[in-house]
VEXDREN-2710 file (C-alpha; in Angstrom, 1 decimal):
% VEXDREN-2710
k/r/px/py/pz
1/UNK/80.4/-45.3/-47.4
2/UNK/78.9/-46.4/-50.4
3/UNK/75.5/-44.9/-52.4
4/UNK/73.8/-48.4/-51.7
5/UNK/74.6/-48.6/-47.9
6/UNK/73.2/-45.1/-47.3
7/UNK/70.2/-45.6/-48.9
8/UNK/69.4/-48.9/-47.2
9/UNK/70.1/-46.9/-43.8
10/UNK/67.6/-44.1/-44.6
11/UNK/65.6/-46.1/-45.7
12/UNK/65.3/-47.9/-42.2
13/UNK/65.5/-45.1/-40.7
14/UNK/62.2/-43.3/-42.8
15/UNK/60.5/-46.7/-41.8
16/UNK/61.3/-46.2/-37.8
17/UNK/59.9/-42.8/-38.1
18/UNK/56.9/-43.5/-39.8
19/UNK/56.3/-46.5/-37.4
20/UNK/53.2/-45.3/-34.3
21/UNK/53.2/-47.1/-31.3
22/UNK/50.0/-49.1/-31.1
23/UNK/48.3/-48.7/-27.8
24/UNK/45.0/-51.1/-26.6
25/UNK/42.1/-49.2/-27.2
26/UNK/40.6/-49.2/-23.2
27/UNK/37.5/-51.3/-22.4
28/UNK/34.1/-49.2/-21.7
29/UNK/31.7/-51.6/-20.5
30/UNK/28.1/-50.9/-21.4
31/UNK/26.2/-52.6/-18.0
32/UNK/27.3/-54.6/-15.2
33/UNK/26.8/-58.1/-16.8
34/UNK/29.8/-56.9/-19.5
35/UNK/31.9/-55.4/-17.0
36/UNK/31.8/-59.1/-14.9
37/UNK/32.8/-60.8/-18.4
38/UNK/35.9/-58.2/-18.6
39/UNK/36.7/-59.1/-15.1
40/UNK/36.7/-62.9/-16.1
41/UNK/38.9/-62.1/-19.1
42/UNK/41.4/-60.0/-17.1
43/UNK/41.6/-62.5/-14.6
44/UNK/42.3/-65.1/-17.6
45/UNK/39.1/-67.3/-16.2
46/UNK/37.6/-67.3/-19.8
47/UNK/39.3/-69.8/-21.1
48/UNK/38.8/-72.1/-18.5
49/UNK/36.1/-75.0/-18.1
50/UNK/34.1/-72.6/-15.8
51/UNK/34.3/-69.4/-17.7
52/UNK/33.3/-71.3/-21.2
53/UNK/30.3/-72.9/-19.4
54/UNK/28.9/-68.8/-17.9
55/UNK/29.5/-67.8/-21.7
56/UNK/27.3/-70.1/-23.0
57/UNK/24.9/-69.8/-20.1
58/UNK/24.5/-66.2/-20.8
59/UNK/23.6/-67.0/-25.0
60/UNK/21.2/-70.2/-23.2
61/UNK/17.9/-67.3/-23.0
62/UNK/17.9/-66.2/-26.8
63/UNK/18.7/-69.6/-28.2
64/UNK/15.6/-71.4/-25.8
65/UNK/13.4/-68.8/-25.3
66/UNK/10.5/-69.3/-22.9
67/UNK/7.7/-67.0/-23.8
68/UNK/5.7/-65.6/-21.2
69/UNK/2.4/-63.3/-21.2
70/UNK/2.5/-60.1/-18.8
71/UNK/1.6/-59.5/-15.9
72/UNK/3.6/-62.3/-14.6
73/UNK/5.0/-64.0/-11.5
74/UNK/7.1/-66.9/-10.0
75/UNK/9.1/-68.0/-8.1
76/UNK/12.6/-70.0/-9.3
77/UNK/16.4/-70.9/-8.5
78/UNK/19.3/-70.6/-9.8
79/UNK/21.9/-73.1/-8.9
80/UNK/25.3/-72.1/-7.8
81/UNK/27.6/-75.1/-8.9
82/UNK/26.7/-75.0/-13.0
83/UNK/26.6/-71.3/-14.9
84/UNK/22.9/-71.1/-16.2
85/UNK/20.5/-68.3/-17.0
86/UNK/17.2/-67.6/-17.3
87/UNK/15.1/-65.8/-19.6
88/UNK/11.5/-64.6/-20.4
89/UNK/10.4/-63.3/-23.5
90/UNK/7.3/-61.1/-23.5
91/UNK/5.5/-58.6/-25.8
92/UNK/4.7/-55.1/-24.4
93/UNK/2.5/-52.5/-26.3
94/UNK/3.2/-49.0/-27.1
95/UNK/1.6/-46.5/-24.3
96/UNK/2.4/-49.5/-21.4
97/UNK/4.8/-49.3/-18.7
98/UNK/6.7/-52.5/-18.2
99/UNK/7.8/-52.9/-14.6
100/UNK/10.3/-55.8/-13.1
101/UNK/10.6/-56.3/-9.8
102/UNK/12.7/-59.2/-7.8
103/UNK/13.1/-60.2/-4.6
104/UNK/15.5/-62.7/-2.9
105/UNK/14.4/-65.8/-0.9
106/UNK/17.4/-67.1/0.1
107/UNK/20.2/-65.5/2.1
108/UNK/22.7/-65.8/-0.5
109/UNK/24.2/-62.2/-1.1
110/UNK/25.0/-63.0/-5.2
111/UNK/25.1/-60.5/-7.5
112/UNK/21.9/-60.9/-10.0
113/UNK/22.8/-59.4/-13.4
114/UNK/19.1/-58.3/-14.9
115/UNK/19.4/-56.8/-18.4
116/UNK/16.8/-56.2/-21.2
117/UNK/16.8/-56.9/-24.5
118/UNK/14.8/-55.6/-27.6
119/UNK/13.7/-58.0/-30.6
120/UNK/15.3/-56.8/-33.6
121/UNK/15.1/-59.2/-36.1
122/UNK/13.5/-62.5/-35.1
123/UNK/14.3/-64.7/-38.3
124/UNK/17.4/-63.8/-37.1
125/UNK/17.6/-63.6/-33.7
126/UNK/18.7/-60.1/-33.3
127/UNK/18.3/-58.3/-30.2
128/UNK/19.4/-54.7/-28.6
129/UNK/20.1/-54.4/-25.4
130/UNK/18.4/-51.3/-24.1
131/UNK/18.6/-51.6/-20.0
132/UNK/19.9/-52.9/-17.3
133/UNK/18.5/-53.4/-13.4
134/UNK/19.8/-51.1/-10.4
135/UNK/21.2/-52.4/-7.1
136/UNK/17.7/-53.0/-6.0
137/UNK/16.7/-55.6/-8.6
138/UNK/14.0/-53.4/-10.4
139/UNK/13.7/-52.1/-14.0
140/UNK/10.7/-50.4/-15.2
141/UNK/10.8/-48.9/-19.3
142/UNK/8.3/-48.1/-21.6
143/UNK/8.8/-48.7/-25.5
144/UNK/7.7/-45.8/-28.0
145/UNK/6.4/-48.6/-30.4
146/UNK/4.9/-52.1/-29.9
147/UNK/8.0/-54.8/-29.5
148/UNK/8.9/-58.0/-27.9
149/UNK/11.9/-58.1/-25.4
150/UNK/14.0/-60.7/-23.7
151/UNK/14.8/-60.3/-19.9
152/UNK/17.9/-62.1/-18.9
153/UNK/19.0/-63.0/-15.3
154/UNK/22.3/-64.1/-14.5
155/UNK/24.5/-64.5/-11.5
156/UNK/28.0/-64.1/-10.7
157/UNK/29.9/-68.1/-11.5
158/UNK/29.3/-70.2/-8.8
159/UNK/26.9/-67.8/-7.3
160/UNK/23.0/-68.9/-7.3
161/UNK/20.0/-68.9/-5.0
162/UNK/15.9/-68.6/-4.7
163/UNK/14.4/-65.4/-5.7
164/UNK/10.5/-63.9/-7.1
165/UNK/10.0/-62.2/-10.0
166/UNK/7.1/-59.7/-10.9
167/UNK/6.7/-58.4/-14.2
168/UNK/3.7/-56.3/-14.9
169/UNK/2.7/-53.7/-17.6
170/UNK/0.8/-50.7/-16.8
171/UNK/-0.7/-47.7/-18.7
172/UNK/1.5/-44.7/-18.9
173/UNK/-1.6/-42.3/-18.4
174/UNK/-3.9/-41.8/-15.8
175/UNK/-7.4/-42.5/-16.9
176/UNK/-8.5/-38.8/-17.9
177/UNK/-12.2/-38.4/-16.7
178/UNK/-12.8/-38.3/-13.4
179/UNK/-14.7/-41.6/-11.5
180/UNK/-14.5/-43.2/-14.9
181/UNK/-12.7/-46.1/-16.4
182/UNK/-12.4/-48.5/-19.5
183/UNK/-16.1/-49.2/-18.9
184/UNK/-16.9/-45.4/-20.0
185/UNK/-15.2/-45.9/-23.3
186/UNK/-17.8/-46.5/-26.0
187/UNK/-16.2/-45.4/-29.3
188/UNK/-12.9/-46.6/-30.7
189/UNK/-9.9/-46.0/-32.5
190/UNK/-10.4/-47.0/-36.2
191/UNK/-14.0/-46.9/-35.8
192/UNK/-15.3/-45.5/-39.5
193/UNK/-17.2/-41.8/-39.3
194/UNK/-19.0/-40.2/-41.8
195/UNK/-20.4/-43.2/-43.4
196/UNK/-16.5/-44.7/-43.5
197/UNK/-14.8/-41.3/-45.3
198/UNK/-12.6/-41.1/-42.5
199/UNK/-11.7/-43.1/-39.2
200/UNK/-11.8/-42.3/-35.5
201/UNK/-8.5/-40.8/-34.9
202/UNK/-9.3/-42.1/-30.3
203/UNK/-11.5/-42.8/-28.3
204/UNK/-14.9/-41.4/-26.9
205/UNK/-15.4/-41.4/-22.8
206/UNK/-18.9/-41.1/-21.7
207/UNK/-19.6/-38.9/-18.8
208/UNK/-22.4/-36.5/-17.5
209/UNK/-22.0/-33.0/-18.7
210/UNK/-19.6/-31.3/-16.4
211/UNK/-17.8/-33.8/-14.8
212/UNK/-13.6/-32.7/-14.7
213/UNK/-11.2/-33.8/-16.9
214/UNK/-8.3/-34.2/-15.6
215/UNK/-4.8/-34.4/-17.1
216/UNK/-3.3/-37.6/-17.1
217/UNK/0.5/-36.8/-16.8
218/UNK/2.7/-33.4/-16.7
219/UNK/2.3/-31.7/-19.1
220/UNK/2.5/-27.9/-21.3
221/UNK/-0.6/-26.6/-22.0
222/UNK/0.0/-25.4/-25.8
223/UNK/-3.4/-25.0/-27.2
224/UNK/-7.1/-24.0/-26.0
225/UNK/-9.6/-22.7/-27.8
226/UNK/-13.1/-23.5/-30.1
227/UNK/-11.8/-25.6/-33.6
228/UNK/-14.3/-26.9/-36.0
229/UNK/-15.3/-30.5/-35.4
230/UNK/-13.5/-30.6/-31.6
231/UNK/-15.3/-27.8/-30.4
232/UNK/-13.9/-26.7/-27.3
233/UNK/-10.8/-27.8/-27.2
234/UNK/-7.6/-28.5/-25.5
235/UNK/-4.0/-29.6/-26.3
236/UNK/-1.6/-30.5/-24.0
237/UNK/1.9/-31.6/-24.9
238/UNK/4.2/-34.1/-23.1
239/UNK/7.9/-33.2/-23.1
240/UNK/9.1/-36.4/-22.4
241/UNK/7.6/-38.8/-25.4
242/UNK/7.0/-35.7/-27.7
243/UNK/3.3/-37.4/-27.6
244/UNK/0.5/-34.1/-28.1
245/UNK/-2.5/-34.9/-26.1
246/UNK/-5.7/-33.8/-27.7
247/UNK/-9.1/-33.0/-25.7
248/UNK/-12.3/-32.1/-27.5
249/UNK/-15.8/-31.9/-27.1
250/UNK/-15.4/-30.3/-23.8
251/UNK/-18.5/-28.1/-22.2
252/UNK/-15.8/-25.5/-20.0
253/UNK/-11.7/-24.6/-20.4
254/UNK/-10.2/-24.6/-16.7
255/UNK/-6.4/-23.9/-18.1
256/UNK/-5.2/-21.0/-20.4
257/UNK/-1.6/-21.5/-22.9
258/UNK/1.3/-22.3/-21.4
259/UNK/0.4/-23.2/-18.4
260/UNK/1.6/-26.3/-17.0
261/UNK/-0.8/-29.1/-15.1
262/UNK/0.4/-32.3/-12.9
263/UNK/-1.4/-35.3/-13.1
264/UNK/-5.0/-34.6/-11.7
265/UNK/-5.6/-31.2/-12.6
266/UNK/-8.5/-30.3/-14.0
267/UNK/-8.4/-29.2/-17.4
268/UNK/-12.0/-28.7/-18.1
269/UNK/-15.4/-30.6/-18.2
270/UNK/-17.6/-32.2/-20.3
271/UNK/-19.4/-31.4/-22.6
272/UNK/-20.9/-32.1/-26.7
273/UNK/-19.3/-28.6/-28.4
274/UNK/-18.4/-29.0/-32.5
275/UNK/-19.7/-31.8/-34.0
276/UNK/-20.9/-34.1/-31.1
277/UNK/-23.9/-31.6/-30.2
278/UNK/-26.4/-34.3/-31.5
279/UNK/-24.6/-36.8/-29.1
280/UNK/-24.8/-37.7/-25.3
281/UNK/-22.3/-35.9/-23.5
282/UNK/-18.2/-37.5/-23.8
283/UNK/-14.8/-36.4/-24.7
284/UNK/-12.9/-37.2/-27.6
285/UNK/-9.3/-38.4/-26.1
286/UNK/-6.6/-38.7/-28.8
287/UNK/-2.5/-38.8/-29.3
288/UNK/-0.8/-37.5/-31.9
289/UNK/3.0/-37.7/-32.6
290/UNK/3.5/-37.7/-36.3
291/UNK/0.6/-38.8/-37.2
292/UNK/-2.6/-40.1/-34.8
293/UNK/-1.7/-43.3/-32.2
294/UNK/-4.6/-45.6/-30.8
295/UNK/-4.4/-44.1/-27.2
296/UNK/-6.4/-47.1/-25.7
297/UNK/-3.0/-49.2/-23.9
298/UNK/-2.1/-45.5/-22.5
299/UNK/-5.1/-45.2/-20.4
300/UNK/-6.5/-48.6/-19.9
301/UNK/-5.3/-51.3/-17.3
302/UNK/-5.7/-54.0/-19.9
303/UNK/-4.4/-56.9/-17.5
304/UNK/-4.9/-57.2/-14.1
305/UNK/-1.5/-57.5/-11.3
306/UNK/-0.8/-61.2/-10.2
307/UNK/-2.9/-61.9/-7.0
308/UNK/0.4/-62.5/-4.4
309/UNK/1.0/-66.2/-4.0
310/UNK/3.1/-68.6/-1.4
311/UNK/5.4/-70.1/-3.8
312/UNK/6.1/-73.9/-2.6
313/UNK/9.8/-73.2/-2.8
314/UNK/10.4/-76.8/-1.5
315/UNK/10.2/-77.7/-4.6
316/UNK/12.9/-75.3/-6.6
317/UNK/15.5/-77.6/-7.3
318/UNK/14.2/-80.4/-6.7
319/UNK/14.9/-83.7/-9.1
320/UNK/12.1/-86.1/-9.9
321/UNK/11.9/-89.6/-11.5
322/UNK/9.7/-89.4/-14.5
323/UNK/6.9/-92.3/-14.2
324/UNK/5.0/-91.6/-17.3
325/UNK/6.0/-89.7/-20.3
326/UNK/5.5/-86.2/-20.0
327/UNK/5.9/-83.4/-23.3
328/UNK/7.2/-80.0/-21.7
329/UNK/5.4/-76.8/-23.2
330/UNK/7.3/-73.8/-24.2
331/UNK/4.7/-71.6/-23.0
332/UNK/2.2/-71.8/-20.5
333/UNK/-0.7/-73.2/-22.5
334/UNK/-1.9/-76.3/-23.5
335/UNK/-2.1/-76.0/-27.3
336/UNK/2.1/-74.0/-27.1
337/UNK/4.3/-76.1/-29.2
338/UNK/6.4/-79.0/-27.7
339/UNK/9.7/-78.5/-26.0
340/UNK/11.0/-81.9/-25.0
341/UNK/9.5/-84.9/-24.2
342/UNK/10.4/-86.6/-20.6
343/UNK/10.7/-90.2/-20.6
344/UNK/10.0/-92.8/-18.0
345/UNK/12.8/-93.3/-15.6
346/UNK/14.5/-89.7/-16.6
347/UNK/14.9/-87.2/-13.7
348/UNK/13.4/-83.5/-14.6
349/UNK/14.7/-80.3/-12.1
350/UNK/12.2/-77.8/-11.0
351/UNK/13.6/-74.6/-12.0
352/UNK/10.5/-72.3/-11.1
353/UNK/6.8/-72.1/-9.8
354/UNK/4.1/-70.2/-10.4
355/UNK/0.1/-70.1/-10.2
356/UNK/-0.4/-72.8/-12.4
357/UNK/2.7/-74.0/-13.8
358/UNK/5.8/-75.6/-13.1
359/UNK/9.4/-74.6/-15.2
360/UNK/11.4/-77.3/-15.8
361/UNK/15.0/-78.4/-17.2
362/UNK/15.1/-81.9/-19.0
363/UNK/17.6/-84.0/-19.1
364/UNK/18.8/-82.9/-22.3
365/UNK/19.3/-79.1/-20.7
366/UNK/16.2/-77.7/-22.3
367/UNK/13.6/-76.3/-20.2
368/UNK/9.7/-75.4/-20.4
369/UNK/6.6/-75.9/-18.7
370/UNK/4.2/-78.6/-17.1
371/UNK/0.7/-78.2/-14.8
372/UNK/1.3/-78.5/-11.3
373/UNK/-1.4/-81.3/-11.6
374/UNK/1.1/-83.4/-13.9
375/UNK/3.9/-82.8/-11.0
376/UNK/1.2/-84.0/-8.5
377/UNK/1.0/-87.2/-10.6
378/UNK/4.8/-88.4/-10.5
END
């Protein structure tokens, strides 16, 4: 055997050994609506007609966007024969509870896919997704800093039907004076002190001396005592956000360190100790986590829930003969930007109702809103 043959054999042979078999890495989906597109793919439906069509209906709710202000509520379809989605895009402040809430009209037992999605970049169109619904159609989260988010509903392909949507923000903390509400706040967060040296780090809550304050979530007691311009204070700390909840002012203590209070508990009363002993009676509410946080949106109701309405669902669905031109709004107010415009003769679909309003899908597949009242008129 020569030199040269042996070494071209080795060689081969080094070149087998080295050789790893490559194995496809396995498929972790992250929510429901990605484990349904993995199902389409293994079932070699993405490539089809059908399967392109649900792709592109999914991207449909970040490329349109239909912008929405909370509390909100409708009704709307979804149709079963063509993939489509729909989307709302809403802003949601820091120390507010967002809560989602659907219901089905119809008797159609589709599966719904709800998931949420976080703006990340909006020159850019980025977006996070950050949850998904449960089996029951319901989501609730609340962001640790102001954002916008897109919610996306989508059913399975050829699946559809009529369904109600709630979307409502709520504080995150119970109002903490007993009887009182927003009306008892007087002072606010920003407002200049000491002749603008320094800024109001909360906000002031007007009471009569004595009357309980109450703690507005669970939460370790980590701090009470007297402290310079507080007074008597308190400092409760919530393990869930990290958030430090501050108390001052107060006339009387009812907890001691390291005790731990439920929502309701009284934690003292109050009063006008440190430096509010020239003022009526209040207590100084404040947040701190890493540095002070306007604690208004925690405790305040800002936005009342949707009255409950009878949706005319007669309408979802329905296709109408435009009979005078018509420009569709992409939000729910008279001065929002234009849409589309709806020409005479063109037929729009109803995709949704609501109080005032009417969703709809143009012609050329883009949707937004009209009045009721311009409905009315065709």
């Amino acid at each position: 055997m020569s030199s040269k043959f042996l070494a071209t054999i080795l060689g081969a042979l080094t070149l087998f050994s080295c050789t790893e078999e490559v194995v496809p890495e396995r498929f972790y989906p992250r929510n429901d609506h990605e484990a349904y597109w993995y199902s389409l793919k293994q079932a070699n439906l993405l490539n089809t007609a059908l399967g392109k069509e649900w792709v592109a209906a999914a991207d449909k709710p970040f490329q349109e966007q239909i912008k929405i202000q909370l509390p909100y509520q409708e009704a709307f379809e979804i149709a079963d024969l063509k993939p489509d989605a729909h989307g709302y895009r809403f802003d949601v402040k820091r120390g507010q509870k967002v809560l989602v809430s659907i219901n089905l009209v119809t008797t159609d037992t589709t599966h719904l896919f709800i998931d949420l999605f976080r703006v990340e970049n909006d020159s850019l169109n980025q977006f996070r997704h950050v949850a998904s619904a449960d089996s029951v159609l319901e989501l609730g989260f609340a962001p640790r800093r102001d954002a916008s988010y897109l919610l996306r509903l989508q059913p399975e392909l050829l699946r559809g039907g009529q369904y109600t949507i709630t979307i409502e923000n709520v504080p995150t903390l119970a109002f903490p004076v007993a009887g009182k509400d927003v009306r008892a706040i007087r002072s606010f967060f920003g407002d200049p002190r000491d002749g603008g040296r320094r800024d109001h780090h909360g906000v002031d809550i007007f009471a009569r001396r004595h009357t309980p304050i109450l703690a507005p979530i669970v939460a370790d007691v980590r701090f009470v005592g007297t402290r310079g311009l507080g007074g008597k204070v308190v400092w409760l700390y919530d393990r869930k956000t990290g958030n430090h909840l501050y108390f001052a002012h107060l006339q009387d203590q009812k907890v001691k360190r390291y005790d731990k209070v439920n929502p309701g508990d009284t934690i003292g009363t109050v009063g006008n100790t440190g430096n509010a002993r020239y003022t009526p009676p209040h207590l100084h509410f404040g947040i701190y986590n890493n540095g002070p946080i306007n604690p208004y949106s925690f405790i305040v109701k800002e936005y009342q829930r949707p009255s409950e309405f009878t949706a005319d669902t007669a309408l979802l669905g329905k296709e109408i003969k435009v009979a005078k031109m018509l420009l569709i709004k992409n939000e729910m107010k008279l001065s929002a930007q234009i849409a589309d415009t709806l020409r005479v003769g063109e037929l729009l679909k109803i995709a949704a109702v609501n109080h005032k309003y009417v969703r709809v899908i143009a012609p050329s597949g883009k949707k937004g809103f009209l009045t009721k009242s311009d409905i009315r008129k065709l």
